[in-house]
C-alpha positions in Angstrom: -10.6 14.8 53.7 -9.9 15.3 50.1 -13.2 13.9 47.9 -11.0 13.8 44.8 -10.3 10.1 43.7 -6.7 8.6 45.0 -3.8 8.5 42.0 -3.1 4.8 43.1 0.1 5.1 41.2 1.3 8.4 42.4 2.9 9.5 38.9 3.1 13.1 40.3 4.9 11.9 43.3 6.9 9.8 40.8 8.3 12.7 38.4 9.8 14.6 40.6 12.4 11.3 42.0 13.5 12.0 38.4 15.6 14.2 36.7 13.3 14.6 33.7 14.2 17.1 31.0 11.0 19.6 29.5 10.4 17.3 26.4 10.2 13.9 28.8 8.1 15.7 31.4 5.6 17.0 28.6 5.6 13.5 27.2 5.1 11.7 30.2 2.4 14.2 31.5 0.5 13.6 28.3 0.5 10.2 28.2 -0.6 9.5 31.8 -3.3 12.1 30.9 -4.3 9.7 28.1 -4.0 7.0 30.0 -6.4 7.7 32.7 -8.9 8.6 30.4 -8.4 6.0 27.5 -6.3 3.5 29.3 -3.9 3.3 27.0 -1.2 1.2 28.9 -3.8 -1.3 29.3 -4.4 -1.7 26.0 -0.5 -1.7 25.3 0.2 -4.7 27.5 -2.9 -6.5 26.2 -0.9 -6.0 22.9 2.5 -7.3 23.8 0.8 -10.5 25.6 -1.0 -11.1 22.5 2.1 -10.6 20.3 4.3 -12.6 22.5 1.9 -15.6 22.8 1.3 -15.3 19.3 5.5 -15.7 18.8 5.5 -18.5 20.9 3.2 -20.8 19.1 5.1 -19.8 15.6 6.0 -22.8 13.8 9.8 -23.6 13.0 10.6 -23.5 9.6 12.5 -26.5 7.6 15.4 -24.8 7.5 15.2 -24.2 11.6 14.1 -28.0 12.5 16.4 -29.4 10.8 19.2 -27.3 10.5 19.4 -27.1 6.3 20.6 -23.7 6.1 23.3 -25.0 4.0 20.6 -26.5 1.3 18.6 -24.0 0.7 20.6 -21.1 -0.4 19.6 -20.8 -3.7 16.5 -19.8 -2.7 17.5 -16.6 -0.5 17.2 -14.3 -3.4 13.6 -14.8 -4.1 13.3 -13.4 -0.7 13.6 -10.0 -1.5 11.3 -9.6 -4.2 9.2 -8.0 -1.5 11.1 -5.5 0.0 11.9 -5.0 -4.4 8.3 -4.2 -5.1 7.9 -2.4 -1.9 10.9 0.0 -3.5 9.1 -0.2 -6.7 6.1 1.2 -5.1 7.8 3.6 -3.5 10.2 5.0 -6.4 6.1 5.0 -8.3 5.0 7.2 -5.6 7.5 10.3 -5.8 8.1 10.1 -9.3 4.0 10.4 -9.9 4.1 13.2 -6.9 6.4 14.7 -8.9 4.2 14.0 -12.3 1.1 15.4 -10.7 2.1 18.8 -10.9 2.3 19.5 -14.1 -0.8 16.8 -15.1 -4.1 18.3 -15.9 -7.0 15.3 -16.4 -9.3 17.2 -18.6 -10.6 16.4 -21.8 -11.1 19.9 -23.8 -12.5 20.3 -27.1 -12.8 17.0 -28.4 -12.5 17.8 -32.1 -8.6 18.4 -30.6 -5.6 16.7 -28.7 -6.9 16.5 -25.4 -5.6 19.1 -22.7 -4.8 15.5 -20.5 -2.6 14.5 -23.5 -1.4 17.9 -24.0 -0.4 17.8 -20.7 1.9 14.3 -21.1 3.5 15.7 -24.8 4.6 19.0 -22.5 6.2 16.7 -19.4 8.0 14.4 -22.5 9.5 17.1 -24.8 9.6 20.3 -22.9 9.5 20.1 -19.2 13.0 19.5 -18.0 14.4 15.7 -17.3 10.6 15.3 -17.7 11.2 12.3 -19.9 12.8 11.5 -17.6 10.4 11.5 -14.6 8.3 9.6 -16.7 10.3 6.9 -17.7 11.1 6.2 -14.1 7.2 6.5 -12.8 6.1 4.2 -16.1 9.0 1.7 -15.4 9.3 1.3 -11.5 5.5 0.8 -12.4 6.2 -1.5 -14.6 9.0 -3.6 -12.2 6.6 -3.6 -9.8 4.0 -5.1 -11.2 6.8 -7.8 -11.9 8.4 -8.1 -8.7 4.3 -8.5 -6.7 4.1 -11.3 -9.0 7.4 -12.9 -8.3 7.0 -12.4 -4.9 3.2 -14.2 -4.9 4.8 -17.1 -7.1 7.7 -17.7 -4.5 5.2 -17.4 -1.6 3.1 -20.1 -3.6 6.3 -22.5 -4.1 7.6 -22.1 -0.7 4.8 -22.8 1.0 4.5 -19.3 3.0 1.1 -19.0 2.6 0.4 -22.1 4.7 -0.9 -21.4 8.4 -0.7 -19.2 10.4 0.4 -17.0 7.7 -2.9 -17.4 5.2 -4.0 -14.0 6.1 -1.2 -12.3 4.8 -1.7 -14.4 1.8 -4.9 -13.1 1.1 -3.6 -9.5 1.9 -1.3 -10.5 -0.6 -3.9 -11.2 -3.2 -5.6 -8.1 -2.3 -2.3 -6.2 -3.1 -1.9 -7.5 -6.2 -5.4 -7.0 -7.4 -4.5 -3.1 -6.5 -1.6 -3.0 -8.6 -3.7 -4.0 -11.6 -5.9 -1.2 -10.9 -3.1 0.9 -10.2 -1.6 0.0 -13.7 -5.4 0.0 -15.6 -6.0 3.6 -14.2 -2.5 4.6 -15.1 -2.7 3.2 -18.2 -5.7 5.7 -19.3 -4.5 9.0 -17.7 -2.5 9.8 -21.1 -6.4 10.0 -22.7 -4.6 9.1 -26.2 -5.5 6.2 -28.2 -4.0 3.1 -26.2 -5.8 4.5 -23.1 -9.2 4.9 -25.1 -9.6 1.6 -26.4 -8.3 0.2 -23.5 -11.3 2.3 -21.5 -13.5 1.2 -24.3 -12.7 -2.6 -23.4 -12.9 -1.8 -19.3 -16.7 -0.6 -20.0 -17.7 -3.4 -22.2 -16.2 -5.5 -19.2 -18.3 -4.0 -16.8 -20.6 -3.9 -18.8 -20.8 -8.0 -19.0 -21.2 -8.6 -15.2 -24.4 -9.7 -14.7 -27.5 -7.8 -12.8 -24.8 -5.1 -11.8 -23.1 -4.6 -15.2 -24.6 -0.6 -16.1 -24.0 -0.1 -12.2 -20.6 -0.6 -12.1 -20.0 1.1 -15.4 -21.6 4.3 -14.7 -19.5 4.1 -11.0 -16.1 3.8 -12.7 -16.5 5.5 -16.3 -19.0 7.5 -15.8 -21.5 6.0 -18.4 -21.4 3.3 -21.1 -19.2 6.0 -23.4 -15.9 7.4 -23.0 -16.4 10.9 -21.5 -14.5 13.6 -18.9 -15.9 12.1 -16.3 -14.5 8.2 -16.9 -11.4 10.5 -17.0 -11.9 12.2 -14.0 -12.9 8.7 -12.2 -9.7 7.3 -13.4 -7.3 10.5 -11.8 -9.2 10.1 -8.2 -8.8 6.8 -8.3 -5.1 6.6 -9.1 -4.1 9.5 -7.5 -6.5 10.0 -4.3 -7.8 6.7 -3.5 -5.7 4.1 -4.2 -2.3 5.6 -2.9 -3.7 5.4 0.2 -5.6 2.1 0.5 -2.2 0.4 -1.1 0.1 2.3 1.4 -2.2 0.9 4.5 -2.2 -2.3 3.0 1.9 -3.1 2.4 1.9 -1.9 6.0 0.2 -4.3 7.6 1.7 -6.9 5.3 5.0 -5.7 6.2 3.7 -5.8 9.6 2.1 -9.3 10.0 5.6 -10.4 8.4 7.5 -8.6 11.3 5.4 -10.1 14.2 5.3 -13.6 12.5 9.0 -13.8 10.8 9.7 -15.5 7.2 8.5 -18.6 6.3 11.8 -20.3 5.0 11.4 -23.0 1.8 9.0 -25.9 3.4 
């Protein structure tokens, strides 16, 4: 008598009934592996009760109760201003990619142009279509700094952000709170005179919240002055952290939208 523990499912057994090519073997051989150990299909059907009971109790729209398709078209373009800022975002992404290779955030000597300026006059007159590339990150920046505000104003109008659907109006707010970071941090990489006085105005800012003013302003610019190391702060946060954060974020937004549907014009 065998002490090993009983497969009450018999997936062995199982397999070989089918006519299973290598790459469905290997993945079903993993996953029951996984399964055993982390019980994964458990967690998978909690997940699909949960979604479904969660669909059932989805209110109708105005649109759906009462059959006003017809009366509400004029409102069906403001319905895409989120899959337009999600583009936005997107285009932003590569074209700064793209940006960050030729991009060096250092100061230099400062009794000269700066090597991060330097660095932005070589991308603009010498590097190839590199006007170009620029234009495109600085303006799909731009849109979509639009388009997130669009979208939260229609949201607002429609009514969208009424239950069940309030958390993705906070994660809403959240996201657009990020693209103003995105832009402010942006907006100072150049290191020429618009972005100092506008990191001269972000410190004094910082500077005026109380009891935690100096803390915050020696987290984010490095000090109470202007310095390679607010310009540093700036590149890791635009480039390494919030890329990241924002791309998590618009997923699960993107995601609560999916599982819940569009809320139509109440």
């Amino acid at each position: 008598m065998s002490l090993e523990k009983k497969d009450d499912y018999d997936h062995k057994g199982w397999m070989k009934t089918k006519d299973l090519s290598p790459v469905e073997k290997t993945f079903l051989t993993t996953l029951i592996w996984l399964d055993k150990r982390l019980r994964i299909v458990d967690y998978l059907e909690i997940l699909e009760t949960l979604y479904y009971r969660v669909n059932l109790q989805m209110p109708k729209s105005h649109t759906e109760q009462y059959n006003l398709d017809n009366k509400f078209w004029y409102w069906y373009p403001l319905y895409t201003l989120g899959l337009f800022s999600t583009l936005a975002y997107i285009v932003a992404a590569v074209s700064g990619a793209l940006l960050g290779f030729y991009y060096s955030p250092a100061q230099g000597n400062p009794e000269e142009a700066t090597v991060a300026y330097n660095s932005i006059a070589f991308i603009m007159q010498d590097l190839q279509f590199g006007f170009m590339l620029r234009s495109v990150h600085r303006w799909s920046a731009q849109v979509m700094v639009a388009a997130v505000f669009l979208h939260m104003l229609r949201v607002y109008f429609t009514g969208s952000y009424k239950e069940p659907r309030e958390l993705n109006w906070i994660l809403g707010i959240v996201l657009i709170s990020l693209t103003m970071v995105f832009g402010y941090t942006g907006y100072l990489l150049p290191w020429d005179q618009l972005a100092f006085w506008a990191g001269q105005i972000g410190v004094e800012m910082s500077l005026s919240i109380p009891l935690a003013g100096e803390w915050v302003a020696q987290l984010l610019f490095g000090g109470f002055t202007l310095s390679q190391a607010t310009l540093q702060r700036m590149y890791i946060i635009h480039v390494f952290l919030l890329p990241f954060v924002v791309t998590t974020l618009i997923a699960i937004h993107i995601g609560i939208v999916w599982v819940q549907g569009i809320a139509e014009p109440h």
